[in-house]
py3Dmol code that shows the C-alpha trace and the ligand (Angstrom):
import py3Dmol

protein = """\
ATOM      1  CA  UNK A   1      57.174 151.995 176.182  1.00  0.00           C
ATOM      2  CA  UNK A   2      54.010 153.499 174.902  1.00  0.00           C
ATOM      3  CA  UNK A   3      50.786 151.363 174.560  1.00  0.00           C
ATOM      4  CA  UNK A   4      50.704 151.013 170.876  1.00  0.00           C
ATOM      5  CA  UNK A   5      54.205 149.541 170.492  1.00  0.00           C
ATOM      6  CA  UNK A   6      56.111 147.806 168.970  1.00  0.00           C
ATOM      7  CA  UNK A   7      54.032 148.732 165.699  1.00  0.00           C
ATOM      8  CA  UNK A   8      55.527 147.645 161.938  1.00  0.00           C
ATOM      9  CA  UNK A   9      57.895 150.468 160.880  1.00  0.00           C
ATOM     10  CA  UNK A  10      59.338 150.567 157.005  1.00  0.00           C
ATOM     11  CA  UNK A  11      61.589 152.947 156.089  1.00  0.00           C
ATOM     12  CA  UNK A  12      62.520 153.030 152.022  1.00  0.00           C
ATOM     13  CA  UNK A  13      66.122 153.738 151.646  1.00  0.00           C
ATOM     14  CA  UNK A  14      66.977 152.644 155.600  1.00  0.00           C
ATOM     15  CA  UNK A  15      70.399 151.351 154.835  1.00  0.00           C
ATOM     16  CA  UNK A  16      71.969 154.542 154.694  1.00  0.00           C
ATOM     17  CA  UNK A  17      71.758 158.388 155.333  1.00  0.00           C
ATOM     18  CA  UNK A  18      68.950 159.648 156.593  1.00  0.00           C
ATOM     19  CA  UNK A  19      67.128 157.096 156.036  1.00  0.00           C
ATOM     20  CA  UNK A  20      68.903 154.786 158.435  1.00  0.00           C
ATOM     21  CA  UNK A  21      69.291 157.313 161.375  1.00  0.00           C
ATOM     22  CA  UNK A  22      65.100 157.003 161.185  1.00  0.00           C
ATOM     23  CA  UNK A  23      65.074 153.210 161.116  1.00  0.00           C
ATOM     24  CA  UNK A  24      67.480 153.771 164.292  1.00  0.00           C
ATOM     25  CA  UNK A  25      65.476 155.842 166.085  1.00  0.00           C
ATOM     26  CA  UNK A  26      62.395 153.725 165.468  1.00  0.00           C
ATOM     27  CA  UNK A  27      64.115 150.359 166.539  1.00  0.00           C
ATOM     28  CA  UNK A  28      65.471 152.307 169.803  1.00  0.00           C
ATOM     29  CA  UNK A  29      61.853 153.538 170.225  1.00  0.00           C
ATOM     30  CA  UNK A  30      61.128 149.411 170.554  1.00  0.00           C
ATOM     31  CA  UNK A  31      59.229 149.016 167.082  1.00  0.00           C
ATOM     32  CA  UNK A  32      59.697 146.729 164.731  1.00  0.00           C
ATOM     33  CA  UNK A  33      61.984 148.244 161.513  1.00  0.00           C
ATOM     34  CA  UNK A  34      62.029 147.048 157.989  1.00  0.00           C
ATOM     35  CA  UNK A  35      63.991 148.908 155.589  1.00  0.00           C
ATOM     36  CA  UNK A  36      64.181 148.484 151.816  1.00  0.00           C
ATOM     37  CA  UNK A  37      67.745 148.531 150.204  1.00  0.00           C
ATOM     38  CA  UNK A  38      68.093 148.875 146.893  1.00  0.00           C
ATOM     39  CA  UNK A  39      71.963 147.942 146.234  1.00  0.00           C
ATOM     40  CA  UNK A  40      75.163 146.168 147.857  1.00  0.00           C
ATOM     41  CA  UNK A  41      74.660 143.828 150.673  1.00  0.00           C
ATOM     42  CA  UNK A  42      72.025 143.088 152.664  1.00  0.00           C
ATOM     43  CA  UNK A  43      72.365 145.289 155.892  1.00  0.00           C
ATOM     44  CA  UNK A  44      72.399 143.155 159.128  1.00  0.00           C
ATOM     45  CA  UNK A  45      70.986 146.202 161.767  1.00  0.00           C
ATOM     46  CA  UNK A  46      67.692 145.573 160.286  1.00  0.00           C
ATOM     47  CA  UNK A  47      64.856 143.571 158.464  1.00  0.00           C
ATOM     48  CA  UNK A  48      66.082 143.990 154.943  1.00  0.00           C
ATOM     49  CA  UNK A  49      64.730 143.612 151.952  1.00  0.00           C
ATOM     50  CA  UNK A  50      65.358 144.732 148.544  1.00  0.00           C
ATOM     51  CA  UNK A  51      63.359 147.153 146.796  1.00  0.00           C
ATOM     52  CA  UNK A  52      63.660 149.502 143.798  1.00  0.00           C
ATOM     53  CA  UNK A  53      60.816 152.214 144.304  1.00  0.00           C
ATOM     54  CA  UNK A  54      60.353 152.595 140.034  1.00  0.00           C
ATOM     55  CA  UNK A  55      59.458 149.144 140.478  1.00  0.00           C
ATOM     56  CA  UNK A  56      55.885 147.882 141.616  1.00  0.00           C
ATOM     57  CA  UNK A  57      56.446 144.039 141.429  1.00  0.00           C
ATOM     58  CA  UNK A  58      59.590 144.558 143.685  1.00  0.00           C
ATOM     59  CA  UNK A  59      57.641 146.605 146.284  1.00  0.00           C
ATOM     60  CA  UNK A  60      55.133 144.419 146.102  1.00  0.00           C
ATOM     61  CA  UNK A  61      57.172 141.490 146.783  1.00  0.00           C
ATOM     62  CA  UNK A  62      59.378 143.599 149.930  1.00  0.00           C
ATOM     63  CA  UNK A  63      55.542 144.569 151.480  1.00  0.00           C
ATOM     64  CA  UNK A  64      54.846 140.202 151.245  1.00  0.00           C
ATOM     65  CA  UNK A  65      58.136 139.525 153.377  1.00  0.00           C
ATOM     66  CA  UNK A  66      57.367 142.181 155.546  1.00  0.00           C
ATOM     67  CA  UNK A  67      53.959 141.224 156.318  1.00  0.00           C
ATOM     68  CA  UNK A  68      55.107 137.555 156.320  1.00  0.00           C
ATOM     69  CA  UNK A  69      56.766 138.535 159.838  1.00  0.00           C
ATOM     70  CA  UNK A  70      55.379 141.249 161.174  1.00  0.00           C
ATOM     71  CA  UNK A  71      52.250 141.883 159.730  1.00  0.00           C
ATOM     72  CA  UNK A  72      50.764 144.887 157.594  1.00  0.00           C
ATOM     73  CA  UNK A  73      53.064 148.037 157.646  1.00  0.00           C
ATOM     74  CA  UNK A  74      51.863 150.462 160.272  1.00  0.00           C
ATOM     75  CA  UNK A  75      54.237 153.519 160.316  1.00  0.00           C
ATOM     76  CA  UNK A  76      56.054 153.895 156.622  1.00  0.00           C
ATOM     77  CA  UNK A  77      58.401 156.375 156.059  1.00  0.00           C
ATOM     78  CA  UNK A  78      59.017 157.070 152.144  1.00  0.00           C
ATOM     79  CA  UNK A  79      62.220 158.333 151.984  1.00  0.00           C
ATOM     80  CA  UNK A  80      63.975 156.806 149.226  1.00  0.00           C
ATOM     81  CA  UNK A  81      65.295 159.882 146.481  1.00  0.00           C
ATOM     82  CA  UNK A  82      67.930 160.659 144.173  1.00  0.00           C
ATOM     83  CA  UNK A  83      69.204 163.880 142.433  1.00  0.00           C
ATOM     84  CA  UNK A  84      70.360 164.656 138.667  1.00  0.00           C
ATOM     85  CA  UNK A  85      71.233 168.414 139.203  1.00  0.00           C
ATOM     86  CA  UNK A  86      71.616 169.925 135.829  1.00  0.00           C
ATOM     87  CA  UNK A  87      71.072 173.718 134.860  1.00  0.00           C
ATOM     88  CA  UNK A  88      67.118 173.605 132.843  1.00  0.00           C
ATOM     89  CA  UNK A  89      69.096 174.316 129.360  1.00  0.00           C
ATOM     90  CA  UNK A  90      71.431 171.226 129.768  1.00  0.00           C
ATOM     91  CA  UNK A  91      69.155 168.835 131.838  1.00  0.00           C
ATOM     92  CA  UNK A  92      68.043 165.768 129.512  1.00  0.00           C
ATOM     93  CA  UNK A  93      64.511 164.598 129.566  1.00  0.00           C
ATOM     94  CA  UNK A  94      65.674 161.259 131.230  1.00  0.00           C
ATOM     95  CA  UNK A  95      67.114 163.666 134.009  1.00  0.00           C
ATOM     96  CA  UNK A  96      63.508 164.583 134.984  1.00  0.00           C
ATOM     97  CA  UNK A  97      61.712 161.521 134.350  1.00  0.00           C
ATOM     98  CA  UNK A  98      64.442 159.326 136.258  1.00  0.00           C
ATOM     99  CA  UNK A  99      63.865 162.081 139.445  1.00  0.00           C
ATOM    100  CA  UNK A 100      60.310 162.337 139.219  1.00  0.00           C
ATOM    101  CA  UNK A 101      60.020 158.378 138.674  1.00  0.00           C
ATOM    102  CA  UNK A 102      62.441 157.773 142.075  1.00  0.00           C
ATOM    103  CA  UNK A 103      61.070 160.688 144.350  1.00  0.00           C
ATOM    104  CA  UNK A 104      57.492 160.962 143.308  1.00  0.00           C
ATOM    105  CA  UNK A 105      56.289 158.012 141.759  1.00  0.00           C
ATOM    106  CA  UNK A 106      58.223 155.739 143.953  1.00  0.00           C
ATOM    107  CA  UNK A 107      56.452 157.470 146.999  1.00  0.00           C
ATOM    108  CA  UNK A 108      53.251 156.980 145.025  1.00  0.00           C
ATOM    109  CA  UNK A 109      54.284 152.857 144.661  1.00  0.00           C
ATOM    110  CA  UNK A 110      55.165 152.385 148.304  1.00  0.00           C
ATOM    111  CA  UNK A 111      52.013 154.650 150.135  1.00  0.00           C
ATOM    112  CA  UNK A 112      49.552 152.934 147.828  1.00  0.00           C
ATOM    113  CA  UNK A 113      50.546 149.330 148.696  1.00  0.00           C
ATOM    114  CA  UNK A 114      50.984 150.355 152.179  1.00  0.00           C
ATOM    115  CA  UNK A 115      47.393 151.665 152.750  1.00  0.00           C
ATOM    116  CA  UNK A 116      45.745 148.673 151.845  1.00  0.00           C
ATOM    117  CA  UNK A 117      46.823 146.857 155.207  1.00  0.00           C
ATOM    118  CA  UNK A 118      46.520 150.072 156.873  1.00  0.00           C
ATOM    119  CA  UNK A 119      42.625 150.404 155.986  1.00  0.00           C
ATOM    120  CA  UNK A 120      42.147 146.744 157.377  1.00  0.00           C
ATOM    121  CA  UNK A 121      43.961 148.265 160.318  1.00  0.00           C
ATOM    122  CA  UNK A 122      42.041 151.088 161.041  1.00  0.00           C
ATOM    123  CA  UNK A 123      45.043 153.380 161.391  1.00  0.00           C
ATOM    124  CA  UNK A 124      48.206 154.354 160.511  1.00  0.00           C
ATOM    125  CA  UNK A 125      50.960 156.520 159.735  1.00  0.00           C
ATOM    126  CA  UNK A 126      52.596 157.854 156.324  1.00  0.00           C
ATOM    127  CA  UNK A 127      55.489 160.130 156.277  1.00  0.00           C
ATOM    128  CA  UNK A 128      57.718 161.970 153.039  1.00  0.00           C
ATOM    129  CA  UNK A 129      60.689 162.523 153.006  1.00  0.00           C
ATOM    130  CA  UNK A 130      60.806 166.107 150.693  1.00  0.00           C
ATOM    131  CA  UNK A 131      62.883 168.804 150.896  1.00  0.00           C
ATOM    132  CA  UNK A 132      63.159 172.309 151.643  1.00  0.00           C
ATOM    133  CA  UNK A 133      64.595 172.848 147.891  1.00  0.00           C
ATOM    134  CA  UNK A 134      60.791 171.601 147.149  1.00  0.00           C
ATOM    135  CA  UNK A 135      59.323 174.807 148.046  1.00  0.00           C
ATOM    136  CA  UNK A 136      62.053 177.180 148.129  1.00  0.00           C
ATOM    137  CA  UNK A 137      62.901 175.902 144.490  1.00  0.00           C
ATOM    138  CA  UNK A 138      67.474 175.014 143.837  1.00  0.00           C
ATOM    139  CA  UNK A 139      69.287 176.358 140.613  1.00  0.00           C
ATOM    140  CA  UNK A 140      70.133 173.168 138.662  1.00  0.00           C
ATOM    141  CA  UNK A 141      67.305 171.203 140.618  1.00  0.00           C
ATOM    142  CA  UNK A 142      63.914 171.924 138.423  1.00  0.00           C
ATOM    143  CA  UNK A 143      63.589 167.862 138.217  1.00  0.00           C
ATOM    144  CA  UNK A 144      64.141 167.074 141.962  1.00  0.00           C
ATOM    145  CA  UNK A 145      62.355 170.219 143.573  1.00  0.00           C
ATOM    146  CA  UNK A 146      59.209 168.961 141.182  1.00  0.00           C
ATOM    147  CA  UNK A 147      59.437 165.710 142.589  1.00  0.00           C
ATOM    148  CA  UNK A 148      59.659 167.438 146.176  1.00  0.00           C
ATOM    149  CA  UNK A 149      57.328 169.826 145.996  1.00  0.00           C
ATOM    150  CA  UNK A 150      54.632 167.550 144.712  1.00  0.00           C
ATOM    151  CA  UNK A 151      54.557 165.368 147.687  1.00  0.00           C
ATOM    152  CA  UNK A 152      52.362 167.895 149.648  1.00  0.00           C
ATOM    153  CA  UNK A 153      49.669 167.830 147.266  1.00  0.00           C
ATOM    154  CA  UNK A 154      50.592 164.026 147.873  1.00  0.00           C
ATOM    155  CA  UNK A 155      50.667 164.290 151.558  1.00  0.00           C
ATOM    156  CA  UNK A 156      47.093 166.677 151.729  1.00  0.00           C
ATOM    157  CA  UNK A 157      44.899 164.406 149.057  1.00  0.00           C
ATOM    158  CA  UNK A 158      45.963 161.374 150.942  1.00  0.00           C
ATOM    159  CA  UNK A 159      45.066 163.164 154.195  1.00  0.00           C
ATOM    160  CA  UNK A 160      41.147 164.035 152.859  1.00  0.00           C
ATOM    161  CA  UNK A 161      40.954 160.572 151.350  1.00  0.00           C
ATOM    162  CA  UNK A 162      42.135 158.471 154.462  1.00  0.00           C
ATOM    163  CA  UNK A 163      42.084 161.179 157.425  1.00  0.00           C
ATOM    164  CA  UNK A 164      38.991 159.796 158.492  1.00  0.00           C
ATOM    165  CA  UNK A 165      40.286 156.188 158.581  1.00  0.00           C
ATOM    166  CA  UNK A 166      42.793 157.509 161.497  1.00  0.00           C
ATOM    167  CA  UNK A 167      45.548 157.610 158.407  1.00  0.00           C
ATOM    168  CA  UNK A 168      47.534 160.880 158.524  1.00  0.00           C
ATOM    169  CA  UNK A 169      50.227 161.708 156.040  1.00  0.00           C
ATOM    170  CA  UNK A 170      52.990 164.150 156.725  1.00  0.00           C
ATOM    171  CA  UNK A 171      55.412 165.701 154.931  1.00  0.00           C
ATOM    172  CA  UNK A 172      59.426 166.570 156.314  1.00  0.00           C
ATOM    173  CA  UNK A 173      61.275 168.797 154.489  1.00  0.00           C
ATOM    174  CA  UNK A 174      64.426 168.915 155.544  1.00  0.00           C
ATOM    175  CA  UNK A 175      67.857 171.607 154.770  1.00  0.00           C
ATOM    176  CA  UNK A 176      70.742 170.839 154.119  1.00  0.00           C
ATOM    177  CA  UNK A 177      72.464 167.332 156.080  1.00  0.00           C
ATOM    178  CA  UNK A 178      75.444 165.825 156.806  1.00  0.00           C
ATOM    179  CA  UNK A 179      74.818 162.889 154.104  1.00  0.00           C
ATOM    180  CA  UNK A 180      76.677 161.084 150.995  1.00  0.00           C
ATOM    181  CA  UNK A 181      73.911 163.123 149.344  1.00  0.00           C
ATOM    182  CA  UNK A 182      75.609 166.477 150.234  1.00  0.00           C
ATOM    183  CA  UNK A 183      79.494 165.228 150.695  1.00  0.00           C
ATOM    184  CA  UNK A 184      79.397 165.396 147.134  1.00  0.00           C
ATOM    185  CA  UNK A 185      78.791 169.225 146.703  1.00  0.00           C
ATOM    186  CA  UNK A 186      82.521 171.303 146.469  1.00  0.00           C
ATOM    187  CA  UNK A 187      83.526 172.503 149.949  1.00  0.00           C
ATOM    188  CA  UNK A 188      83.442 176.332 148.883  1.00  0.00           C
ATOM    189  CA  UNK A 189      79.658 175.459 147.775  1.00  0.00           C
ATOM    190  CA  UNK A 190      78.329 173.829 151.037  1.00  0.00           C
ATOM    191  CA  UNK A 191      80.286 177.400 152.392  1.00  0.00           C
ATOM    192  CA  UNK A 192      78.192 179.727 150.453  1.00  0.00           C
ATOM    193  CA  UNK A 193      74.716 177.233 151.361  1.00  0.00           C
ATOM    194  CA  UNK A 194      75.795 177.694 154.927  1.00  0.00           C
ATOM    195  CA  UNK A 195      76.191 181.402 155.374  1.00  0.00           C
ATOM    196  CA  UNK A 196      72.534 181.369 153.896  1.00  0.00           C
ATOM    197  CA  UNK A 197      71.355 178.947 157.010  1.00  0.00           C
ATOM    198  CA  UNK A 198      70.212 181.126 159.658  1.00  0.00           C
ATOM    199  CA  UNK A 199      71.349 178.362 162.312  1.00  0.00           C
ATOM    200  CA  UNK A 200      75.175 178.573 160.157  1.00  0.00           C
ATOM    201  CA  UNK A 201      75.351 174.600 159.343  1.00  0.00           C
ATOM    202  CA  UNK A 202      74.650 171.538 157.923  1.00  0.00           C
ATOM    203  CA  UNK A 203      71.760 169.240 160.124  1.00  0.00           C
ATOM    204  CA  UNK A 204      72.880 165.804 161.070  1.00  0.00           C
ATOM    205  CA  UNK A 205      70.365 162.716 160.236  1.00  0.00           C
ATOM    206  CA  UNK A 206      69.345 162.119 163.590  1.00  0.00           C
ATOM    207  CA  UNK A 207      67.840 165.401 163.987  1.00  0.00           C
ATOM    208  CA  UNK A 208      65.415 164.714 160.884  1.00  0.00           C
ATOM    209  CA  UNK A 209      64.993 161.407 162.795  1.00  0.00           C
ATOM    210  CA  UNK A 210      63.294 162.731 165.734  1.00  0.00           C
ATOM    211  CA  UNK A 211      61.246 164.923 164.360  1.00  0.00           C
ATOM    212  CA  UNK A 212      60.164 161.731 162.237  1.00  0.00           C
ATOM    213  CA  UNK A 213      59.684 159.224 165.124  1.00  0.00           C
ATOM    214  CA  UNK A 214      57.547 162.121 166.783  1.00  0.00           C
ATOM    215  CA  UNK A 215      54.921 162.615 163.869  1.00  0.00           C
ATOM    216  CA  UNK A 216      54.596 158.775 164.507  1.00  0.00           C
ATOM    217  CA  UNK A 217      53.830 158.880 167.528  1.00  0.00           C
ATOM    218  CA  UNK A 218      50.544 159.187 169.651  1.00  0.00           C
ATOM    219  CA  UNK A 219      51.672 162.769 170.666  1.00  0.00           C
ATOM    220  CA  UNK A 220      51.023 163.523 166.573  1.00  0.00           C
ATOM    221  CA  UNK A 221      47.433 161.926 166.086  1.00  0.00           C
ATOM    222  CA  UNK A 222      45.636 165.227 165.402  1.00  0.00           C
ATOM    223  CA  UNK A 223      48.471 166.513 162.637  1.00  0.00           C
ATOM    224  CA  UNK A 224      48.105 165.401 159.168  1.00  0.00           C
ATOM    225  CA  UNK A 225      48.405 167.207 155.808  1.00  0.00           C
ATOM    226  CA  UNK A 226      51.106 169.489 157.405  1.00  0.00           C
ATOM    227  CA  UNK A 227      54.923 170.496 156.584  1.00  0.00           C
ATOM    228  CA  UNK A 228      57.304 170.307 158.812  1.00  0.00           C
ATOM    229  CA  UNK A 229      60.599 171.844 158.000  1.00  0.00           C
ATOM    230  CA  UNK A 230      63.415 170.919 159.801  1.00  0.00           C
ATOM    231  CA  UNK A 231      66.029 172.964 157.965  1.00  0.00           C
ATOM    232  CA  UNK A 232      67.951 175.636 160.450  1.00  0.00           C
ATOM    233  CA  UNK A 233      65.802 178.197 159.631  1.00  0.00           C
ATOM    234  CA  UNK A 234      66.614 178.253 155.536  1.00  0.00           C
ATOM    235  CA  UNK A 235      63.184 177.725 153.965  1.00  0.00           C
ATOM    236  CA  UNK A 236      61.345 180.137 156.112  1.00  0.00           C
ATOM    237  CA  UNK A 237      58.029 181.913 154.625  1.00  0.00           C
ATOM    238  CA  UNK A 238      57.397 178.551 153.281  1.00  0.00           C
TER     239      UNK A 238
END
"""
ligand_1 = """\
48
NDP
P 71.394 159.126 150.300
O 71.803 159.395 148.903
O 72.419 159.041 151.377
O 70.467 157.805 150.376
C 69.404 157.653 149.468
C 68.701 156.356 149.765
O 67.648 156.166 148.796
C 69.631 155.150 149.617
O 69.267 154.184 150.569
C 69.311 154.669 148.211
O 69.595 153.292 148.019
C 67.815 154.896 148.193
N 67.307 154.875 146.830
C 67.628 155.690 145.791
N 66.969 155.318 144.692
C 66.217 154.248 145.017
C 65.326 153.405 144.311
N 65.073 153.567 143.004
N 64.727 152.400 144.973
C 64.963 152.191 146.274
N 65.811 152.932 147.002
C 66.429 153.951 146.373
O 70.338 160.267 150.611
P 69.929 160.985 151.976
O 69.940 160.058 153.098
O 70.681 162.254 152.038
O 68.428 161.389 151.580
C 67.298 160.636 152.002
C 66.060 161.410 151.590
O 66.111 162.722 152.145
C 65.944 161.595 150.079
O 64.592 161.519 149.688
C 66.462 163.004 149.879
O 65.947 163.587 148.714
C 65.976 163.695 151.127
N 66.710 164.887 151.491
C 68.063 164.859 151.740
C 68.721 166.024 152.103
C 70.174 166.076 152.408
O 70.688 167.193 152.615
N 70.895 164.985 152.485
C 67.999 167.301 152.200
C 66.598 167.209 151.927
C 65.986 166.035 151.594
P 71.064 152.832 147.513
O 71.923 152.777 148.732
O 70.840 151.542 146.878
O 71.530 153.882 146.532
"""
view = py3Dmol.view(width=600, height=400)
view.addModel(protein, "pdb")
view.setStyle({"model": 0}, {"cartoon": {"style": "trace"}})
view.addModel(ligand_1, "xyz")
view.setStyle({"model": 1}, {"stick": {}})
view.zoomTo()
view.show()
C-alpha cells in the first residue's frame, strides 16, 4: 500500500455506473470511499450520503458527514451528469439550464466546497468526469457537450489558482461505455457509434476507473490541467 494511503476519496454519483466502478477501484486501492447518491436507497458498499449537485445546502451537509468520519475530502472525483438530448430547434431552455446546472454547476458546487479542506491540507486531488462528446461536439447534445466541454477551462483555472498549493485538477473524457447512460440509445444507433470507434466497441466502467485511480495517485503529481481521453480512439485530434 502506498505511503499516502488510505486518503478520503468522494466520488459524486458512486452508486452506480461509472461512477461506482471508481469508488471500487479506490476502496480496493485501500482508501477510504464516500459516494453521494442522489435517489433510491442508501447503497451499503460504501459511505453514503445523499446529495443533489444543483443543490449547495445538500453538498454542504454530505461534505459535514464526510468530514465527521474521515476528515476533509482528499481525492474527489466529480462525476455526477445527466443528458436531455434534443435536436437545437426542439431543445427547451430548461433542457440546457437543467444540463448545464447538473454537469457544470454541480462540478462547480462540489470542487469549491472540497478545496477549502484541501488548502488546510496542503494537497489534493480533483478529477471531472467530461466527455469526449465535450470536444468532439454530439448532434442533439448542444446542452450536455457545453456542460462538458467547459470543465477544462474548469479543470486549467483551478490548476493556476491552486497548482501551487500541490492541488491538481484533471479532466477524463471518456467514449462511449457500457452504462444505463448508453443502454438507452436504439441498438442500430450504438451500431453506427461503434463502427466510428477505432478500437470497434463500447468501454466498460472499470477501464475509466483506472485511468481515474492513477491520476490520483503519487505516480500523477506533476499532471494537472490535462485531458485524458479514454475513448477507443474516437475523439482523436482533440
Ligand atoms: P449514469 O446515468 O449511469 O449515472 C449518473 C450518476 O449521476 C447517478 O449516480 C446519478 O444519481 C448521478 N446524478 C445525476 N444527477 C445528479 C444530481 N443532480 N445530483 C447528484 N447526483 C446526480 O451515468 P454514467 O455512469 O454513464 O456517467 C457518469 C459520468 O460519466 C457522467 O458525468 C456522464 O456524463 C459521464 N460520461 C458517461 C459516458 C457513458 O458512455 N456512459 C460517456 C462519457 C461521459 P441517481 O442514481 O440518483 O440518478
Amino acid at each position: 500500500m502506498p505511503e499516502n494511503t488510505p486518503q478520503t476519496v468522494l466520488v459524486t454519483g458512486g452508486n452506480r455506473g461509472i461512477g461506482h466502478a471508481i469508488a471500487t477501484a479506490f476502496k480496493e486501492a485501500g482508501h477510504n470511499v464516500c459516494i453521494t447518491y442522489r435517489s433510491g436507497e442508501a447503497p451499503t458498499d460504501f459511505f453514503a450520503v445523499k446529495a443533489d449537485v444543483r443543490d449547495s445546502a445538500s453538498i454542504d451537509a454530505a461534505y459535514k458527514e464526510i468530514e465527521a468520519k474521515f476528515g476533509p475530502v482528499e481525492i474527489l472525483v466529480a462525476n455526477a451528469g445527466i443528458t436531455k438530448d434534443m435536436l437545437l430547434m426542439r431543445m427547451k431552455e430548461t433542457d440546457f439550464t437543467d444540463v448545464i446546472d447538473t454537469n457544470l454547476t454541480g462540478a462547480f458546487r462540489v470542487i469549491q466546497r472540497a478545496t477549502k479542506g484541501m488548502l488546510k491540507l496542503k494537497r489534493g486531488r480533483i478529477i471531472l468526469i467530461s466527455s469526449v462528446v465535450g470536444l468532439y461536439g454530439g448532434p442533439g447534445q448542444v446542452n450536455y457537450s457545453s456542460s462538458k466541454a467547459a470543465l477544462v477551462g474548469m479543470a486549467r483555472s483551478i490548476t493556476r489558482e491552486l497548482g501551487a498549493r500541490n492541488i491538481t485538477a484533471n479532466v477524463v473524457a471518456p467514449g462511449f461505455i457500457n452504462t444505463e447512460m448508453t443502454a438507452v440509445l436504439p441498438e442500430e444507433t450504438q451500431a453506427k457509434y461503434k463502427e466510428s470507434i477505432p478500437a470497434g466497441r463500447f468501454a466498460e466502467p472499470e477501464e475509466i476507473a483506472n485511468v481515474v485511480t492513477w491520476l490520483a495517485s503519487d505516480q500523477a503529481a506533476y499532471i494537472s490541467g490535462a485531458v485524458i481521453p479514454v475513448d477507443g480512439g474516437l475523439g482523436m485530434g482533440h
